[in-house]
C-alpha positions in Angstrom: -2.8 44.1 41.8 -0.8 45.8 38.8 -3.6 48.1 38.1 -4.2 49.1 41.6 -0.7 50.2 41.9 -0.8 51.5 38.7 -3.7 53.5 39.5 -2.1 55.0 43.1 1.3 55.5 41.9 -1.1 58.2 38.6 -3.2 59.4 41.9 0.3 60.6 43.6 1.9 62.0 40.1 -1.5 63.8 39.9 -1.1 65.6 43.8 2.3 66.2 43.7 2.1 67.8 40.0 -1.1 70.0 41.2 1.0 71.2 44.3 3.9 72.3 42.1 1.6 73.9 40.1 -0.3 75.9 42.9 3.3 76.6 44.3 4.7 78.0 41.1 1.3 80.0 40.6 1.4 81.5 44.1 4.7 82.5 44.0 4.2 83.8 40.4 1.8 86.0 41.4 2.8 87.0 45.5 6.4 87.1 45.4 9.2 88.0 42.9 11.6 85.5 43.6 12.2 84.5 39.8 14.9 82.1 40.2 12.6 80.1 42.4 9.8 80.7 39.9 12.0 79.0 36.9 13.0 76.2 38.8 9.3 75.6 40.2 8.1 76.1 36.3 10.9 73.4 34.9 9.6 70.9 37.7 6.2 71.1 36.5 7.0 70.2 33.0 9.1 67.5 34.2 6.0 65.9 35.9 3.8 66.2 33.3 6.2 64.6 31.0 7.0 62.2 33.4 3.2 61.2 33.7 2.9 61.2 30.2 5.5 58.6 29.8 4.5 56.6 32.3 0.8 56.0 31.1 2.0 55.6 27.9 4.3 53.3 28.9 1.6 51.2 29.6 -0.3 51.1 26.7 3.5 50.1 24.8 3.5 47.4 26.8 0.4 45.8 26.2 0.5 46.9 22.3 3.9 45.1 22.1 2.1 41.9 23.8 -0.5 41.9 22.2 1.2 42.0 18.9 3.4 38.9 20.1 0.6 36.9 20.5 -1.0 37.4 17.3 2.0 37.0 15.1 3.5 34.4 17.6 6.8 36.1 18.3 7.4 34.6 22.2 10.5 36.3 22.7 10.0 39.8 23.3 10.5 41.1 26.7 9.5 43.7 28.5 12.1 46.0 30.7 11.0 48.1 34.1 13.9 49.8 35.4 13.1 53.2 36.6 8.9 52.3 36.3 8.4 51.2 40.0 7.2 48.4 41.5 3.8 48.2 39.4 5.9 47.7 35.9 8.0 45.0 37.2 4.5 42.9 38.2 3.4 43.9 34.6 6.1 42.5 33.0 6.7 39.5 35.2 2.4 38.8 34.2 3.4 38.9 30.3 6.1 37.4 30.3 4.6 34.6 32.1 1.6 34.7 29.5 3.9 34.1 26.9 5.5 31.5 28.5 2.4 29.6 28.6 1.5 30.3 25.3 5.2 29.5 23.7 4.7 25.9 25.7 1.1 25.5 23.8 2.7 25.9 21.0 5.8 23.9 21.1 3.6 21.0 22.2 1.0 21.9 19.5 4.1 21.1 17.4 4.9 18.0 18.8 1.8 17.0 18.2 1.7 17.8 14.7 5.3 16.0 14.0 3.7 13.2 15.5 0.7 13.2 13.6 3.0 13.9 10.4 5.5 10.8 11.3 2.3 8.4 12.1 0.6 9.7 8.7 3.5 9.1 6.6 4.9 5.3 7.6 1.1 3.9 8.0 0.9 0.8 5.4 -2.3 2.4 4.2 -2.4 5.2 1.4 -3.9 8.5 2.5 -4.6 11.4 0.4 -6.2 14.5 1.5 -7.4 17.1 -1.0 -9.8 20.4 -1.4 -12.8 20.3 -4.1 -10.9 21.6 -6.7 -8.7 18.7 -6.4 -5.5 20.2 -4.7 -3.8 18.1 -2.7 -2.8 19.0 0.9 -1.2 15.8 2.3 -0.4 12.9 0.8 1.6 9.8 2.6 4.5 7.7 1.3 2.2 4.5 1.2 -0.2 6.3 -1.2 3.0 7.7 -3.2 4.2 3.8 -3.2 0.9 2.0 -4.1 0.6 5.1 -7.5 4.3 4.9 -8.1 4.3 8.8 -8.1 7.2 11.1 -6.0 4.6 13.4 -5.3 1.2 15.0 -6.4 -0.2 18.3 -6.6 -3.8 17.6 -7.8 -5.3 14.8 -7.8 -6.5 15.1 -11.8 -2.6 14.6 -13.0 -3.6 10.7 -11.8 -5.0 10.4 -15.3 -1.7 9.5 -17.1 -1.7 6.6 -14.3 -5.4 5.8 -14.4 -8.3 8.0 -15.3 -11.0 5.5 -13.3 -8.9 5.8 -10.0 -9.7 10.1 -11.0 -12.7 10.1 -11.1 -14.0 7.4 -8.2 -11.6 9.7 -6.3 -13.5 12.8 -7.2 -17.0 11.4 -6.5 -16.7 8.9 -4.1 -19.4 10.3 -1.1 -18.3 10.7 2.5 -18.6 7.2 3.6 -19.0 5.1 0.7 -16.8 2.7 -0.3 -15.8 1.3 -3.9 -13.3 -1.3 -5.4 -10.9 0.2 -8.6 -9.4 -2.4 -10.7 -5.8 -1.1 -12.7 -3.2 -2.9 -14.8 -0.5 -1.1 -15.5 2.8 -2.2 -17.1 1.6 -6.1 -16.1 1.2 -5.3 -12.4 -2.6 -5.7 -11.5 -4.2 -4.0 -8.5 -7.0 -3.9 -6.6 -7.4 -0.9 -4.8 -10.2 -0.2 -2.2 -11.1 3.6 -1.4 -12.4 4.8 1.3 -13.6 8.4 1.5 -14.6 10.8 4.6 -14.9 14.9 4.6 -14.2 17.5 7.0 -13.8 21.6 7.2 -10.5 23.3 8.2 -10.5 27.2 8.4 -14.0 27.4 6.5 -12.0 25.0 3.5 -14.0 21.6 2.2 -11.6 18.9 2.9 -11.7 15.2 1.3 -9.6 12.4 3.0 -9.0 9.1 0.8 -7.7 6.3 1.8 -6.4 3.7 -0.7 -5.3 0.4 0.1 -3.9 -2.6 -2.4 -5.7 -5.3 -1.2 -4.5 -7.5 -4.4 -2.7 -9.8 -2.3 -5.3 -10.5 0.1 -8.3 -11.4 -2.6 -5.4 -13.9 -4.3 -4.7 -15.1 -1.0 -8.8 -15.5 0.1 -9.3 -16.9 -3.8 -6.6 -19.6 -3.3 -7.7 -20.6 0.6 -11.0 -20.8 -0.8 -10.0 -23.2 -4.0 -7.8 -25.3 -1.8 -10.4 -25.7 0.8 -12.7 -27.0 -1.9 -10.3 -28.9 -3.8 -9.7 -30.3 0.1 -13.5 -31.4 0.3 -13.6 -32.6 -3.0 -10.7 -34.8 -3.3 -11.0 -35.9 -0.1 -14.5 -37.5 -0.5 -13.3 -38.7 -3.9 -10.7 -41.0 -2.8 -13.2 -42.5 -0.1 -15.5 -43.7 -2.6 -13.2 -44.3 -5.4 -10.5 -46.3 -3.4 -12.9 -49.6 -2.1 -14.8 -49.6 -5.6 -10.9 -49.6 -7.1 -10.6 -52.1 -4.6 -13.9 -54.7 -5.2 -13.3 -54.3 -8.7 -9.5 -55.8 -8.3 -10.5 -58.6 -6.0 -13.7 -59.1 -8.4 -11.6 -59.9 -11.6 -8.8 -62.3 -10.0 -12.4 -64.1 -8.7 -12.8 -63.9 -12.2 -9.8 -65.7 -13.2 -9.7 -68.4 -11.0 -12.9 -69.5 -12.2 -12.5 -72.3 -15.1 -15.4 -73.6 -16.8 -15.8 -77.5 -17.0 -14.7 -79.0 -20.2 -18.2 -80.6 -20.4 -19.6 -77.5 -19.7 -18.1 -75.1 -21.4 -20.5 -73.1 -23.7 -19.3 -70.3 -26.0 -22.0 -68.2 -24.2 -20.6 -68.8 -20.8 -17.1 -68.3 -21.9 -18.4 -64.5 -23.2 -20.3 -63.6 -20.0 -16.9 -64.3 -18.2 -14.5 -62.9 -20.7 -17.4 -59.5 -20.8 -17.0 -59.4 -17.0 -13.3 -59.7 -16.5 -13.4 -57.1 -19.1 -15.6 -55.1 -16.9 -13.8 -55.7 -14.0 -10.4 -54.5 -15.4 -12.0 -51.6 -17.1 -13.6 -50.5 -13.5 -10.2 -51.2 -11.9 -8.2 -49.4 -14.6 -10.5 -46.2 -14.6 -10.7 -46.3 -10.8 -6.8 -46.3 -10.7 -6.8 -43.2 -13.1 -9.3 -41.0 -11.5 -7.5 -41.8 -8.0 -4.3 -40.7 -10.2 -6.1 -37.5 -11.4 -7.6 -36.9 -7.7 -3.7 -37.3 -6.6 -2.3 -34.4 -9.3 -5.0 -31.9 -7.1 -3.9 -32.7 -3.9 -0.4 -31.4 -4.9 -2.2 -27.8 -4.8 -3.0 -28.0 -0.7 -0.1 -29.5 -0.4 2.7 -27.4 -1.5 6.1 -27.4 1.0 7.5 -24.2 2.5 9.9 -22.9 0.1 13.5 -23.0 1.2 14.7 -19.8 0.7 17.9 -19.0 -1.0 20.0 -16.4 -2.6 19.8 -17.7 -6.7 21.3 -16.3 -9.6 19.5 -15.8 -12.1 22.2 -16.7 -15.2 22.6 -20.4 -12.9 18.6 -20.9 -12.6 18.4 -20.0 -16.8 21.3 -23.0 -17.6 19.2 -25.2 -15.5 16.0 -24.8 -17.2 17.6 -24.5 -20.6 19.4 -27.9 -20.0 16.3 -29.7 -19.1 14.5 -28.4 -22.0 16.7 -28.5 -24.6 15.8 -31.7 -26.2 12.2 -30.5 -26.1 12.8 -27.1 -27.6 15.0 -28.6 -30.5 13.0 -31.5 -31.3 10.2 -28.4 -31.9 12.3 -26.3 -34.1 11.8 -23.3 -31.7 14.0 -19.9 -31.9 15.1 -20.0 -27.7 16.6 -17.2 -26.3 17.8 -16.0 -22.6 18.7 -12.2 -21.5 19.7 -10.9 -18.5 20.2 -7.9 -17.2 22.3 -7.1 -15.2 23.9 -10.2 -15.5 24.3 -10.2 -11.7 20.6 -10.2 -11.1 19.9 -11.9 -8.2 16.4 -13.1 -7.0 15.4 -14.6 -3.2 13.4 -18.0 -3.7 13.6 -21.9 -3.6 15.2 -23.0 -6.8 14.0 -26.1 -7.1 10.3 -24.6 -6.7 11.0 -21.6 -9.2 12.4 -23.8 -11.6 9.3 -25.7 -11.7 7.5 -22.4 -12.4 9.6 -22.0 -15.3 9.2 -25.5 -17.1 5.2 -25.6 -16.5 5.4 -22.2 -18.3 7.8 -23.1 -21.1 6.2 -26.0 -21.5 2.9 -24.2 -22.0 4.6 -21.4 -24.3 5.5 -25.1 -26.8 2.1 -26.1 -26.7 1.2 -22.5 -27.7 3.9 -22.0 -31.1 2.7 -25.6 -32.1 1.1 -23.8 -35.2 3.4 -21.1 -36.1 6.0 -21.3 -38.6 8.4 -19.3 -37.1 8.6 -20.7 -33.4 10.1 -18.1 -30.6 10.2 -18.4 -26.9 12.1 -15.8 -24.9 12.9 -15.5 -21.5 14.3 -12.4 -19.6 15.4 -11.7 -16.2 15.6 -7.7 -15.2 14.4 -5.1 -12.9 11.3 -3.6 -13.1 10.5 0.1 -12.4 10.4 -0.4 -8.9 13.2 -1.9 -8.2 12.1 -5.7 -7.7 13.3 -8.5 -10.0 11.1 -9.9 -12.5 11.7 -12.7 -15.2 9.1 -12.9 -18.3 8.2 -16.1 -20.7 7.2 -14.4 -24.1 6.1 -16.5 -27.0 4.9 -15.7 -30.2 1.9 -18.1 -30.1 -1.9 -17.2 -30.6 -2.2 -15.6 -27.2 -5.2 -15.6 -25.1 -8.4 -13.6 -25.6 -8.8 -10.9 -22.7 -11.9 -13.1 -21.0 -9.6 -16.3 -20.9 -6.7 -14.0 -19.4 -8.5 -13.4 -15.6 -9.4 -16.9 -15.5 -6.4 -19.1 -16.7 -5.1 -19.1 -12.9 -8.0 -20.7 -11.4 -8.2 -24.6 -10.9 -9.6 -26.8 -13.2 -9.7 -24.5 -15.7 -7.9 -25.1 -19.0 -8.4 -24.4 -22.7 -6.0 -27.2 -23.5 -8.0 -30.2 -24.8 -6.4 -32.8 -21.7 -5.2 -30.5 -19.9 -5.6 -30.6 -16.0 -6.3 -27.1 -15.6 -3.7 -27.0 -12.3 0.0 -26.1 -14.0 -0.8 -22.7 -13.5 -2.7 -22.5 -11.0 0.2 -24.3 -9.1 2.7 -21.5 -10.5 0.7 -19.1 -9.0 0.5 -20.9 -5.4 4.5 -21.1 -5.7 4.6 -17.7 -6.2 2.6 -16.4 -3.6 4.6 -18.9 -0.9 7.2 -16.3 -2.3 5.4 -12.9 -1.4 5.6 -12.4 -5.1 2.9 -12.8 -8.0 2.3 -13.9 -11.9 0.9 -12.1 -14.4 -0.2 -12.7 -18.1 -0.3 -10.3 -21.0 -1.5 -11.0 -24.2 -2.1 -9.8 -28.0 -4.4 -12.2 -29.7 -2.4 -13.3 -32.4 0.8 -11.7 -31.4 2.6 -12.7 -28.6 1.9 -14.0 -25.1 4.2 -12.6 -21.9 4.0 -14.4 -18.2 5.9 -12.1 -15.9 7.0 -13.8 -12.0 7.8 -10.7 -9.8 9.7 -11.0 -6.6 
């Protein structure tokens, strides 16, 4: 429609310029009326600028468009007074051409701070990064889970952990792979996913990275309690009646009496041997019920009652109850605090039974030293959260022993049960929180409890 009248309003500046022209021509030539002449001759030009002006005019208009859209400037506009009726229809189908494509665009950018909000409070860690290792996006649960504030390629990860770099680097679109870090006593397991895409001809490489520490403790103890379940639960039912017989068997025992005119010394050491044996079965079946028992205490641990504790008043607890302990085994004992107004969420009567099992353990361990020392710290760590470490200066714990001190049954102490820590740990994860050992062989031992 624009162009049709576009194209009639040319063919009638065309005519009417042509019959001014033949009209100044003809009266050029036929007549001498100059004035007339002049004023025909100024006309012409008029129309012929004019026209040029007006076609022109056009090709502005679209240039100016045209140039709106590709740099994405949507407020130009586009005046027609004095153009006719055909420019006002051109303007009017512009305008409403960059109407529709400022609304694409203010809805592509909705979409995009959408995608950006979603992307940075997921729980899981997302990095995205070019072959070269630059790094495009990265989330604020990836920036939490590497304690970094942000990251520009994904190499300067080798300060933090120079595995994590490289399964980053080569992990295949699609594979999967498990990275195991320690790092200042905090132990993770991280689980990396890895996909690929192409963005304006670029070789994109989208991680994801997830801690799933937690959840393999969490699995590992469900799995242990489960089992220990089982176990002691088919224990007691065949250890309680034999405990049983074996009682009822030796008071039998005793309230038989051997005629005077019978007795034999042979007799009287069959039934002295089997009262023996009776006791011995009862007595043993009493322990291992006993033993069964201190097992059951793992799958059936209350739900903490949570408090707000201080620190300095859990500290004077545990140092009351173990000072006779500590003094009879001439050991160097020393509390620190800082601040002193640390404060830590947890059951205190729970926590405090943390702390004796591993104070107790940290005596046992500077039995042989000469110069006994057992520390015990409460602070915050680099992340914020409160911690409290046990250090002792005892003979520490090889590096094998370390990942397996926490599991049940397991002990390197000759009578030990193999459950004090293994309870500590249970406590601690009814407290969203975890324990962790660090040790140098004959150096010094540290259990850390964060909250």
């Amino acid at each position: 429609m624009v162009f049709k009248q576009f194209r009639i309003v040319c063919t009638v500046r065309v005519i009417a310029l042509s019959l001014t022209m033949l009209l100044f021509f003809y009266l050029f030539f036929k007549t001498s009326l100059f004035a007339l002449i002049l004023l025909l001759g100024f006309a012409t030009l008029y129309q012929i600028y004019t026209l040029i002006r007006y076609v022109e005019k056009t090709n502005i208009y679209l240039s100016r468009f045209l140039e709106a859209i590709k740099y994405e400037d949507y407020s130009q506009s586009f005046a027609s007074v004095g153009y006719g009726k055909s420019f006002i229809d051109l303007k009017s189908a512009f305008a409403d051409v960059l109407g529709k494509f400022k609304q694409t665009r203010a809805e592509k950018e909705e979409q995009y701070r959408y995608l950006q909000t979603v992307v940075k409070h997921i729980g899981i860690g997302l990095i995205s990064f070019r072959q070269d290792g630059e790094v495009e996006l990265i989330n604020t649960a990836a920036k939490r889970i590497l304690k970094i504030p942000h990251l520009k390629n994904i190499r300067a990860l080798e300060s933090f952990s120079p595995k994590l770099v490289k399964a980053l680097l080569n992990t295949k679109p699609g594979d999967k792979s498990l990275i195991k870090i320690e790092k200042h006593g905090d132990l993770l397991q991280l689980a990396i996913y890895a996909t690929e895409f192409k963005l304006r001809e670029q070789q994109y490489t989208l991680v994801s990275i997830q801690n799933i520490q937690y959840e393999l403790e969490e699995k590992e103890m469900e799995a242990w309690q489960n089992l220990i379940r089982v176990l002691t639960h088919e224990i007691m039912n065949s250890v309680t009646p034999i405990g049983s017989l074996a009682s009822t068997m030796q008071g039998l025992l005793n309230d038989i009496r051997i005629p005077e005119f019978e007795k034999k010394s042979e007799q009287e050491d069959m039934l002295t041997d089997a009262r023996s044996a009776a006791h011995t079965i009862e007595k043993r079946s009493r322990g291992l019920l006993d033993f069964v028992e201190s097992y059951r205490k793992l799958t059936r641990l209350p739900r903490p009652d949570f408090q707000i504790v201080r620190v300095s008043d859990l500290f004077n607890r545990v140092d009351q109850l173990m000072a006779d302990q500590l003094k009879e085994n001439s050991i160097h004992w020393k509390t620190m605090i800082d601040p002193d107004s640390l404060e830590i969420t947890a059951d205190p009567s729970m926590i405090e039974q943390v702390l004796i099992n591993l104070i107790v353990n940290a005596i046992q361990a500077v039995a042989n030293e000469e110069n006994r020392k057992i520390h015990i710290i409460g602070l915050m760590d680099s992340r914020g959260r409160p911690i409290i470490q046990i250090t002792d200066n005892g003979g520490g714990i090889e590096g094998e022993v370390q990942e397996k001190i926490f599991i049940p049954f397991f002990t390197t102490k000759k009578g030990g049960s193999g459950i004090g820590l293994s309870l500590s740990r249970q406590i601690m994860r009814l407290h969203r929180g975890s324990i962790s050992v660090q040790s140098e062989p004959g150096h010094e031992t540290t259990f850390t409890l964060r909250f």
